[in-house]
C-alpha positions in Angstrom: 77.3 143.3 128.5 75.1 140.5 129.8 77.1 136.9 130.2 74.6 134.8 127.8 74.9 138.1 125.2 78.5 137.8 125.3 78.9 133.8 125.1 76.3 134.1 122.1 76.9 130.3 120.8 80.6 130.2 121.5 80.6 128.4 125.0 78.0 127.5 127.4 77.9 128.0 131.7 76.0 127.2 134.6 76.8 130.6 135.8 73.6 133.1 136.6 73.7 135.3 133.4 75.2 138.9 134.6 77.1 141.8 133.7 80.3 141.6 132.3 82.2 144.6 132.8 85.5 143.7 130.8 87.6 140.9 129.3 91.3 140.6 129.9 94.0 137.7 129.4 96.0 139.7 131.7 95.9 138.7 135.6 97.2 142.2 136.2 95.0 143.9 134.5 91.9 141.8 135.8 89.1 144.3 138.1 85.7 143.1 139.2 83.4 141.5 137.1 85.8 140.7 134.2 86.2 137.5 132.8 89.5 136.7 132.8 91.0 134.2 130.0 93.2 131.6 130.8 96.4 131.6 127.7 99.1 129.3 127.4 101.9 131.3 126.7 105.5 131.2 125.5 106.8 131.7 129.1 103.6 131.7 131.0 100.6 129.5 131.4 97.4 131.5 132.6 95.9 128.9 134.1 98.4 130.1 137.0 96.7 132.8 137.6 93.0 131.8 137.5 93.0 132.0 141.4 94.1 135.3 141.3 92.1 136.7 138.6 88.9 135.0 140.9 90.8 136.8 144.0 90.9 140.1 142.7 87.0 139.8 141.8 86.5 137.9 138.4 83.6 136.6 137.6 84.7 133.7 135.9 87.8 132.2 134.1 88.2 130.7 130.2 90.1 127.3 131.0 90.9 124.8 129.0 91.3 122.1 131.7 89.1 121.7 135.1 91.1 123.6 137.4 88.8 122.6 140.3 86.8 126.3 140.2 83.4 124.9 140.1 81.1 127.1 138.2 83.7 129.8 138.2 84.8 128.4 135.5 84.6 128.0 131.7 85.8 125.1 130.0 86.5 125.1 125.9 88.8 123.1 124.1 91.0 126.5 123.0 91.4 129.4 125.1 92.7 131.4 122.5 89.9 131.1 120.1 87.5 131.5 122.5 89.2 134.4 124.1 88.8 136.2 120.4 85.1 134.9 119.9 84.0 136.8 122.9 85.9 139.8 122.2 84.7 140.0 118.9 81.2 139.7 120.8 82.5 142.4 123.1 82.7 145.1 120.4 79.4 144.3 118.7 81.2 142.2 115.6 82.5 145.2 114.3 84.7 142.5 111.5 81.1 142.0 110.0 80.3 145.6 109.0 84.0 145.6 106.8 85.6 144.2 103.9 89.0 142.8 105.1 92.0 142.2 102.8 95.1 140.8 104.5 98.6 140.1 103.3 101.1 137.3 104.9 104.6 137.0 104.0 108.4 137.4 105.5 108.6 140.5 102.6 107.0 143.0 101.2 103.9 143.2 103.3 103.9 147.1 104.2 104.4 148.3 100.9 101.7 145.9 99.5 99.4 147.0 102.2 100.0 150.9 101.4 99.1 150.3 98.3 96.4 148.5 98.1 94.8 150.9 101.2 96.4 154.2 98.4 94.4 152.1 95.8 90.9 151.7 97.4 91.0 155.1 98.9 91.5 156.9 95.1 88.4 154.6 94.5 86.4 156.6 97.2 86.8 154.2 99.4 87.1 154.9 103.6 89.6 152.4 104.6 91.9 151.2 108.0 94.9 150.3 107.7 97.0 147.4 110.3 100.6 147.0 110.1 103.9 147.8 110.9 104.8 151.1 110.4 101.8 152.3 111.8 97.6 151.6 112.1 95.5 154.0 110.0 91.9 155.6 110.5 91.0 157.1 107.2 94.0 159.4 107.3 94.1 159.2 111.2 97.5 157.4 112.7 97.2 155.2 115.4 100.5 154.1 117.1 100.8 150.4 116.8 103.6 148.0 118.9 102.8 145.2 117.0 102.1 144.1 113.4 99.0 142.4 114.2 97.8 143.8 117.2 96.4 141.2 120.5 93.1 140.4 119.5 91.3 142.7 122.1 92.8 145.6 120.8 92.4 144.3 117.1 89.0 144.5 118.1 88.7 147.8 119.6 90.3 149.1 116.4 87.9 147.2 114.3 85.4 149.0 115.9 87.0 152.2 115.3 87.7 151.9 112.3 84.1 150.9 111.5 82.4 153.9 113.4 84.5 156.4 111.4 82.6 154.5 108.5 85.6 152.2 107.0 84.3 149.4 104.6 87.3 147.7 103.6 90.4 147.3 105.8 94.2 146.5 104.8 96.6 144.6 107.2 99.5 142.9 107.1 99.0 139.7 109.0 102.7 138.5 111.0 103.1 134.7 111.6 103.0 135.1 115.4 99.7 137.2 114.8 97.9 133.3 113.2 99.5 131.4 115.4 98.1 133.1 118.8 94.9 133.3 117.3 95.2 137.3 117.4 93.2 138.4 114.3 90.1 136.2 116.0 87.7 135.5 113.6 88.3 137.5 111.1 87.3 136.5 107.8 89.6 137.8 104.8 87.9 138.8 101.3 91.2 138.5 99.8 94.4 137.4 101.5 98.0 137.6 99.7 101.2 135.6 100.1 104.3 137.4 99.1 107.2 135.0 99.8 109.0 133.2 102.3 112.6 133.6 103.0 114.4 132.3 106.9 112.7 135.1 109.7 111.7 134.3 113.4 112.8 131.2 113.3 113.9 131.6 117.1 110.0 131.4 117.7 108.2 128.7 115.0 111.7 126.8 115.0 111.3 125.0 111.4 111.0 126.9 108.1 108.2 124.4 107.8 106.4 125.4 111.3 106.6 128.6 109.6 105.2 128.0 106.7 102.4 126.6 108.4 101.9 129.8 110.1 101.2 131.7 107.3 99.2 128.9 105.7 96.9 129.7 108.3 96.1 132.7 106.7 94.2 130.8 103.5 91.8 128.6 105.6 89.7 132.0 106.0 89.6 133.9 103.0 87.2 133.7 99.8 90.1 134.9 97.3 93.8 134.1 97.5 96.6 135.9 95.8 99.7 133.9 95.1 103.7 135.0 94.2 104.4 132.1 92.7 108.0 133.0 91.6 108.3 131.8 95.6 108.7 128.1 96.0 106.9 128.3 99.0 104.1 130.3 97.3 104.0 127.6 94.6 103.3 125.0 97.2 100.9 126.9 98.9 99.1 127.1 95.3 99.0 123.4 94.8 97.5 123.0 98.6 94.5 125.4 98.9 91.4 124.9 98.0 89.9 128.7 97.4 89.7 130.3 94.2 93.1 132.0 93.9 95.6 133.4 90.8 98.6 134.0 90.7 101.5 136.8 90.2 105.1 136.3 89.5 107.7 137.6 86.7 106.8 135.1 84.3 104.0 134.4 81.7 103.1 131.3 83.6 101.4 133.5 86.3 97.6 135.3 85.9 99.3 138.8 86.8 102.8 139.8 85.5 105.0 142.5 84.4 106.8 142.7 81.1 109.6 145.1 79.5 110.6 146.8 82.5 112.7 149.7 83.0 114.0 150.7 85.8 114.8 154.8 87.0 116.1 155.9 89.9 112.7 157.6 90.7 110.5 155.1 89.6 109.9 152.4 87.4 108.3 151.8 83.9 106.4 148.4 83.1 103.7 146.7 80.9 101.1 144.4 83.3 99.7 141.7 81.7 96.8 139.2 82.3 94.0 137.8 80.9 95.4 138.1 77.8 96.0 142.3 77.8 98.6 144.7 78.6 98.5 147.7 80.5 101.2 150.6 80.9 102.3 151.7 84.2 104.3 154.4 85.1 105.2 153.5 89.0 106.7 155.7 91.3 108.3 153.5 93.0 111.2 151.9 92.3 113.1 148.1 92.3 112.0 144.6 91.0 110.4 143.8 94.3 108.2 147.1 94.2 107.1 145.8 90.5 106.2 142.8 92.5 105.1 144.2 95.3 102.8 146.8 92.6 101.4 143.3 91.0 100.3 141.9 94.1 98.6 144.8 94.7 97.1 145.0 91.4 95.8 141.1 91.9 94.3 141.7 95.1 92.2 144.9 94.2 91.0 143.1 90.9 90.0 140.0 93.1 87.6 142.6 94.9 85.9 143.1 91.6 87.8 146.9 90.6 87.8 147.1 87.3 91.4 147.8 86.1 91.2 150.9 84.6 90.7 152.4 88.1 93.1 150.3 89.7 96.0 152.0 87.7 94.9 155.0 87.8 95.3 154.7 91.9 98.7 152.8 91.7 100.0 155.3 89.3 99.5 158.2 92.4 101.1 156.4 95.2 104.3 158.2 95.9 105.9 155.1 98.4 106.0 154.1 101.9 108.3 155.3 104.1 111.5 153.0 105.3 110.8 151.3 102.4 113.8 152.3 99.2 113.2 155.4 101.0 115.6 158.2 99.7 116.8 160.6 101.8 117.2 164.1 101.0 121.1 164.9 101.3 122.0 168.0 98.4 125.0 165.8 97.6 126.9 164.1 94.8 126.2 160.6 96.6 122.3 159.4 97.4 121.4 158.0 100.9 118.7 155.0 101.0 116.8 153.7 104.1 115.2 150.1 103.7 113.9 148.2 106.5 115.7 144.7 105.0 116.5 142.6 108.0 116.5 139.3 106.0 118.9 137.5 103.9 116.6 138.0 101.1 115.5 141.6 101.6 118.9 142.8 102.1 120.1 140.9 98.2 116.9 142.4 96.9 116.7 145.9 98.0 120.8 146.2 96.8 120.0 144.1 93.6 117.4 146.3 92.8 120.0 149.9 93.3 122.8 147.9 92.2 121.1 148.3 88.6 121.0 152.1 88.7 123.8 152.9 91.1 127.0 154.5 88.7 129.7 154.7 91.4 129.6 152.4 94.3 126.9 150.9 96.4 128.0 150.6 100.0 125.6 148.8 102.7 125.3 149.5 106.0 123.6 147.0 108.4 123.7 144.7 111.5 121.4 142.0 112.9 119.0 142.3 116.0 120.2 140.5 119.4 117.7 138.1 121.1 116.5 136.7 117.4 117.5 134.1 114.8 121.4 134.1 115.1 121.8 131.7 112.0 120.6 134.6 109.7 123.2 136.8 110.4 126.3 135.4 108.4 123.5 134.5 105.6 123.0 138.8 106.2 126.5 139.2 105.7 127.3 136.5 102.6 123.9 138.2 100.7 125.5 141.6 100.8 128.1 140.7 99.3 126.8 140.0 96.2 125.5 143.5 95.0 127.8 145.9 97.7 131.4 146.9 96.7 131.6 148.1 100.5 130.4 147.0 103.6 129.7 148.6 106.8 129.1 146.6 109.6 127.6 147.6 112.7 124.7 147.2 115.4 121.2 146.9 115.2 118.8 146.1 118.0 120.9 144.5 120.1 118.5 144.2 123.1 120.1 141.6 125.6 123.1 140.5 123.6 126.5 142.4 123.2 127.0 144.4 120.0 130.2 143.0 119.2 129.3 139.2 119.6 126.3 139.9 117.1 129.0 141.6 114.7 131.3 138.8 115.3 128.7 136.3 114.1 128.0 138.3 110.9 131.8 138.7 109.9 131.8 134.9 109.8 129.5 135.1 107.0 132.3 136.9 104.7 135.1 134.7 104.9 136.2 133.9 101.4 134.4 137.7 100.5 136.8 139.8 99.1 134.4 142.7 99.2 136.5 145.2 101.9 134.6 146.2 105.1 135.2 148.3 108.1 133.3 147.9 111.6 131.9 150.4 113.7 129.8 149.3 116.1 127.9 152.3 117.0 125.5 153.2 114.3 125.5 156.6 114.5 129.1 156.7 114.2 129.4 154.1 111.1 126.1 156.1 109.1 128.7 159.1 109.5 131.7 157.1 108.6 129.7 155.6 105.4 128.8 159.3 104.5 132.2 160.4 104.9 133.5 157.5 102.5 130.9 158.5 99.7 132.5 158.9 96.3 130.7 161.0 93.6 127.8 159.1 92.0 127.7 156.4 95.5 124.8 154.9 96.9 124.4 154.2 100.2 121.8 151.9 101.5 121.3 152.0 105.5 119.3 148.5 105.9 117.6 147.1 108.7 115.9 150.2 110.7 113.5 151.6 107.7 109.9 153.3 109.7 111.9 152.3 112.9 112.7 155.6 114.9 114.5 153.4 117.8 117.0 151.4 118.7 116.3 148.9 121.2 119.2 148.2 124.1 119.5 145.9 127.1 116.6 145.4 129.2 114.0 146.6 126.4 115.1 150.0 126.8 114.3 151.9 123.5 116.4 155.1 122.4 115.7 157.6 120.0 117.4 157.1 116.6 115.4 158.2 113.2 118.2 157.6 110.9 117.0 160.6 108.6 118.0 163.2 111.8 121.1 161.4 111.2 122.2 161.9 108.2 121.0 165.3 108.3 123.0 166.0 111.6 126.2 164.2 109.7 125.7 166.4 106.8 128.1 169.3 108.3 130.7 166.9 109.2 131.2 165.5 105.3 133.2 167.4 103.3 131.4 169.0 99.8 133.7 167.8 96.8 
């Protein structure tokens, strides 16, 4: 692509116009004729490396400072919004031939984004999904590292996702991803805000830097869908500007649900708004899913769906895996896998069983090394509400040990008299909570949910899909 092409009106240069044969913000990745963009990062600053990106044949560098380059250099005020500009450029603006809809939140997000995508695509809708289980072409998986992919590869898959003739596309959009300017410039039809309960605060540092985070989120969309059972969401209400509603469990919100039953394979509900009630018969089951089913309700009717087809697609979806998942055991006790890592997803996801569990509900979980340590006694103290047992064990430990992470949770349970055992290895303490099962027990493994890994020292990742787990434990428990 041709430098003036690219820049469109985003920047100006004294450089010659010329090809452009790539963009990176990687100085490794940097080969002749790229332009190479200059990021301040969390540990690394890449105006250290504009000399040598130039060195190993740049054609220029995004700065956002004169680093004394002459006209190999481009100056802008933000790197990082540049940086997306052009790469939107790059890929022929492939976020103006879709309809986005995008979801922010510490909970809920995947399942709200599976079913608005199950919801669109019943309507005959072609539509890409972004998030953190997986990216989704259509029916195509694309392996994703990241909620909200860097903004070059947003981009690419954008463009995929376009030429395989997507008009609307789904995606959960993570704090970090608004912060670093990673979704570009993107422009939301719809955006949602579940809640916002303590996560990553060993990045923003403040509940209140993260709220601001995913405030970010509502300064680019035309419609905003708000849970305003959340204090946070009801503060976020009061503060934008954009026509919004609202969902929650009350009759003060636009959307919400009324005489609820709850099963242990689904859930049975009347949604209200505007005045009229509709039965649904979800598949899915849990207060937070009939949240979670509202939201998703909300944000297809703020795309103009009339709500007689919106049910009729919420009414098929059969789930999302790692979320309440049930896994398949042929015994007297049931086995759940639920990706809660927070204080609040852990109380909800056992609140929610705790109402249909008839023997006892024993949780098994751990906190991830390297991340917010103050969450994990709070992980601990919120179990204990709902779990007659505890399990405690290890998570992600990455660089920390798995007993000083364990150590840190027990804290949270002093003055508990809910009993407990530790076993640090996971495998071991799934196999130890199967062998404890009781007739009618639940079992809720929290924390790992889609995740098929377990991450160790040095980054290192292992296999560990905890539904081979309980399969391969199955011979070891004893049938009653």
């Amino acid at each position: 692509m041709r430098l003036y092409a690219l820049l469109e009106e985003y920047a100006k240069t004294n450089l010659p116009d010329m090809e452009i044969t790539g963009l990176t913000d990687d100085s490794r990745k940097v080969k002749p004729g790229m332009l190479f963009a200059c990021i301040r990062g969390e540990h690394f600053d890449g105006h250290n490396a504009a000399g040598k990106a130039l060195e190993s044949g740049a054609a220029a560098v995004l700065a956002d400072h004169d680093l004394g380059l002459g006209d190999r250099q481009i100056l802008t005020d933000d790197t990082r919004k540049l940086y997306g500009q052009l790469c939107a450029a790059w890929f022929g603006h492939p976020e103006r031939k879709m309809h986005f809809v995008g979801v922010t939140g510490t909970n809920g997000k995947t399942t709200i984004t599976n079913l608005i995508k199950h919801i669109l695509t019943e309507a005959g809708h072609r539509v890409g999904l972004i998030g953190t289980i997986q990216n989704e072409i259509g029916d195509k998986i694309v392996h994703t590292d990241n909620t909200t992919p860097f903004v070059y590869d947003l981009m690419g898959l954008y463009a995929q996702m376009a030429e395989a003739g997507c008009d609307y596309v789904v995606m959960e959009v993570s704090s970090f991803g608004l912060v670093q300017e990673r979704i570009g410039v993107t422009h939301f039809d719809t955006a949602v805000f579940t809640n916002l309960t303590q996560d990553h605060l060993d990045y923003h540092g403040t509940m209140e830097n993260y709220y601001q985070a995913k405030k970010l989120l509502f300064q680019r969309c035309d419609n905003a869908v708000i849970d305003t059972d959340d204090a946070y969401g009801r503060r976020l209400y009061e503060e934008i500007s954009c026509p919004k509603c609202s969902y929650g469990s009350s009759s003060h919100a636009d959307y919400y649900a009324d005489a609820i039953k709850l099963r242990a394979d689904g859930t049975r509900f009347w949604l209200c708004n505007a005045g009229k009630s509709y039965q649904v018969n979800l598949h899915l089951t849990g207060m937070f899913n009939v949240s979670n089913a509202i939201a998703a309700v909300a944000a297809c009717a703020s795309l103009g769906m009339p709500m007689k087809r919106i049910l009729a697609g919420l009414e098929t979806c059969t789930g999302v895996r790692g979320r309440c998942e049930v896994i398949p055991t042929g015994r007297d006790f049931t086995v759940i896998c639920d990706y809660a890592h927070t204080p609040d997803a852990i109380e909800n996801i056992l609140r929610s069983v705790k109402e249909y569990t008839r023997g006892r509900l024993i949780c098994l979980f751990g906190c991830g090394g390297n991340r917010d340590a103050t969450k994990r006694p709070k992980m601990a103290a919120a179990a204990t509400k709902y779990a007659d047992f505890l399990m405690i064990t290890s998570d992600n430990p990455r660089d920390e040990e798995p007993q000083a992470i364990i150590a840190d949770i027990l804290t949270g349970l002093e003055g508990s008299d809910v009993p407990y055992e530790v076993v640090v290895d996971r495998k071991e303490a799934i196999l130890r909570s199967m062998q404890l099962a009781q007739p009618e027990d639940v079992i809720v493994l929290a924390g790992k949910g889609h995740e098929d890994y377990q991450v160790l020292a040095g980054g290192v990742h292992i296999h560990m899909d905890e539904r081979e787990i309980v399969r391969d434990c199955l011979p070891l428990v004893p049938k009653r």
